[in-house]
C-alpha positions as CSV (number, residue, x, y, z in Angstrom):
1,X,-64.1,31.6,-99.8
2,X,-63.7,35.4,-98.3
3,X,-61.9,37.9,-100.1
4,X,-60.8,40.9,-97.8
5,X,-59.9,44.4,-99.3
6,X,-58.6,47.4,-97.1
7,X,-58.5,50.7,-98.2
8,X,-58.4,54.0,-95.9
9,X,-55.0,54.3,-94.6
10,X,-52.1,56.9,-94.8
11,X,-50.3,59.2,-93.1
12,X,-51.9,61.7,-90.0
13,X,-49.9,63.8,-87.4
14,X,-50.7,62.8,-83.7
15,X,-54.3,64.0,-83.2
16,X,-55.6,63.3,-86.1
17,X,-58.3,60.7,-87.5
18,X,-58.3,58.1,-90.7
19,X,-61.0,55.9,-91.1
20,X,-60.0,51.7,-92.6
21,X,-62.4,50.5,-94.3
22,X,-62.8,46.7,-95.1
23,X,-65.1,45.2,-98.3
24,X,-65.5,41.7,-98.0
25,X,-66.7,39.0,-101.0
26,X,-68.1,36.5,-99.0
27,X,-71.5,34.0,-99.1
28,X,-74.2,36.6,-97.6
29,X,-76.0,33.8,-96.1
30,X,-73.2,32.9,-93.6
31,X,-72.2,34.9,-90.2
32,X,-68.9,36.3,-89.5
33,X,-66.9,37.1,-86.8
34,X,-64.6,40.3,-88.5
35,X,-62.1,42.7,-87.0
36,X,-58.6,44.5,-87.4
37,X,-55.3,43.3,-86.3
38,X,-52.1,45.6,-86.5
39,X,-48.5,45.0,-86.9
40,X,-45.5,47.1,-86.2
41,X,-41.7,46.2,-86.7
42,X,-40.4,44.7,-83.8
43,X,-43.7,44.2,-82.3
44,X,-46.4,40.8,-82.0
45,X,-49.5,41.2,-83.9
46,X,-52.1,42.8,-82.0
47,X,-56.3,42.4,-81.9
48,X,-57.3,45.6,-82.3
49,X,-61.3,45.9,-82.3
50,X,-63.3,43.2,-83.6
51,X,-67.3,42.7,-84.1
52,X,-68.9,39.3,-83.7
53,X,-71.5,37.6,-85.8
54,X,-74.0,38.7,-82.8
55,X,-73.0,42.0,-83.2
56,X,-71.1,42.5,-80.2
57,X,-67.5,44.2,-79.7
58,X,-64.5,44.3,-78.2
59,X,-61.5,46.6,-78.2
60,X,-57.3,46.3,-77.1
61,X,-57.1,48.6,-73.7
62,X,-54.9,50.2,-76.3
63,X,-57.1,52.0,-78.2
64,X,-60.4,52.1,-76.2
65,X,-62.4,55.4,-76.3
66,X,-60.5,56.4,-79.9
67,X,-61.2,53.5,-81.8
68,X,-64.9,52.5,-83.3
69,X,-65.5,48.9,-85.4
70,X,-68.8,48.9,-87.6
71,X,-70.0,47.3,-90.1
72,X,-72.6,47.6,-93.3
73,X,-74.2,44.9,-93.8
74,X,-75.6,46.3,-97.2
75,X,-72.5,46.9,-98.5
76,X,-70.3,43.9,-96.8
77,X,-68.1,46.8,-95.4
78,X,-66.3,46.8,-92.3
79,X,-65.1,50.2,-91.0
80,X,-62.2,51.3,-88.2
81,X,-63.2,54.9,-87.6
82,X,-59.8,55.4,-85.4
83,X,-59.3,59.1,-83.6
84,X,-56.6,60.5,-81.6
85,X,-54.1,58.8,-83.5
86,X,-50.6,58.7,-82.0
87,X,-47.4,57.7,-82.8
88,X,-47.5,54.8,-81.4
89,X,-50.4,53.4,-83.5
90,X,-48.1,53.1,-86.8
91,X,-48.5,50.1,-88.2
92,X,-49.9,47.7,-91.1
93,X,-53.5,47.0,-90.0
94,X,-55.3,43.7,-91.6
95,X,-58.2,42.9,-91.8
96,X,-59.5,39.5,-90.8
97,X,-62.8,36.9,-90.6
98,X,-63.4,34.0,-89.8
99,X,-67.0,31.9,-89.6
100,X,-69.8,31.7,-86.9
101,X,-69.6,33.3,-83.5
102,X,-66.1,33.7,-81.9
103,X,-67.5,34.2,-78.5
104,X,-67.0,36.6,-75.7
105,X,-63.9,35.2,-74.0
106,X,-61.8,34.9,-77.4
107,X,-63.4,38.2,-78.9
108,X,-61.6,40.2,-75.9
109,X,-58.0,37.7,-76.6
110,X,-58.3,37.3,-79.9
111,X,-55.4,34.6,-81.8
112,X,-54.1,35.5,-85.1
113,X,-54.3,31.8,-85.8
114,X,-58.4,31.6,-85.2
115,X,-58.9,33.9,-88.4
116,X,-58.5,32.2,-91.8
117,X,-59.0,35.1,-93.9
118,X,-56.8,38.1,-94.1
119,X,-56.8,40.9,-96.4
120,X,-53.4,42.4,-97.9
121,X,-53.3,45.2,-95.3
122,X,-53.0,49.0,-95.2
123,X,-50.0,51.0,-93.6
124,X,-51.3,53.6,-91.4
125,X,-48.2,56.0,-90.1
126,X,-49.0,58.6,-87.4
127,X,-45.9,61.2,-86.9
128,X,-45.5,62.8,-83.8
C-alpha cells in the first residue's frame, strides 16, 4: 500500500516559482515509477513531469524548461520545483505511483488509469 501526501502549493503571480513536494509511505524495497498530473476545470487531466524507477524523466511540451521532477530517496520525497508560472498552469496537481518501470514510450504519454496511487492533491493558482 502507498500513501501519497502533497504539500507546497498556493497562490503566485505570473513569473513566479512554488515548489510541490510529494512524501510517500511506501515498502522501500520496491521501485516506483512517480510523477505529477494536473487538473483544471473544463480541462482533461494532464502528465505533467514524471521520474521512472530507472531514474529517468519526462516532461508535457507544456512545461519543459520551467518545470524540474526530483526525488529523495532518503526521505521518500518527490519534488516539482516549477518556475515561470503562468496563468495558464492553475490547477489541482496530484501526485501519483505506480510499481516497477513504466518505460520510455508511456513515461512521455502517460494514462491516468496506469497509476494506482493518488495523493489528495494541492491547488496551485497563478494570476496573471
Amino acid at each position: 500500500q502507498v500513501q501519497l501526501v502533497e504539500s507546497g502549493g498556493g497562490s503566485v503571480q505570473a513569473g513566479g516559482s512554488l515548489r510541490l513536494s510529494c512524501t510517500a509511505s511506501r515498502d522501500s524495497s520496491s521501485s516506483y515509477c512517480m510523477g505529477w498530473f494536473r487538473h483544471a476545470p473544463g480541462k482533461e487531466r494532464e502528465g505533467v513531469a514524471f521520474i521512472d524507477s530507472d531514474g529517468s524523466t519526462a516532461y508535457a511540451d507544456s512545461v519543459k524548461g520551467r518545470f524540474t521532477i526530483s526525488q529523495d530517496n532518503a526521505k521518500n520525497t518527490l519534488y516539482l520545483q516549477m518556475n515561470s508560472l503562468k496563468p495558464d498552469d492553475t490547477a489541482m496537481y496530484y501526485c501519483v505511483a505506480r510499481p516497477g518501470r513504466y518505460g520510455g514510450f508511456w513515461l512521455r504519454y502517460p494514462r491516468p488509469t496506469d497509476f494506482g496511487y493518488w495523493g489528495q492533491g494541492t491547488q496551485v493558482t497563478v494570476s496573471s
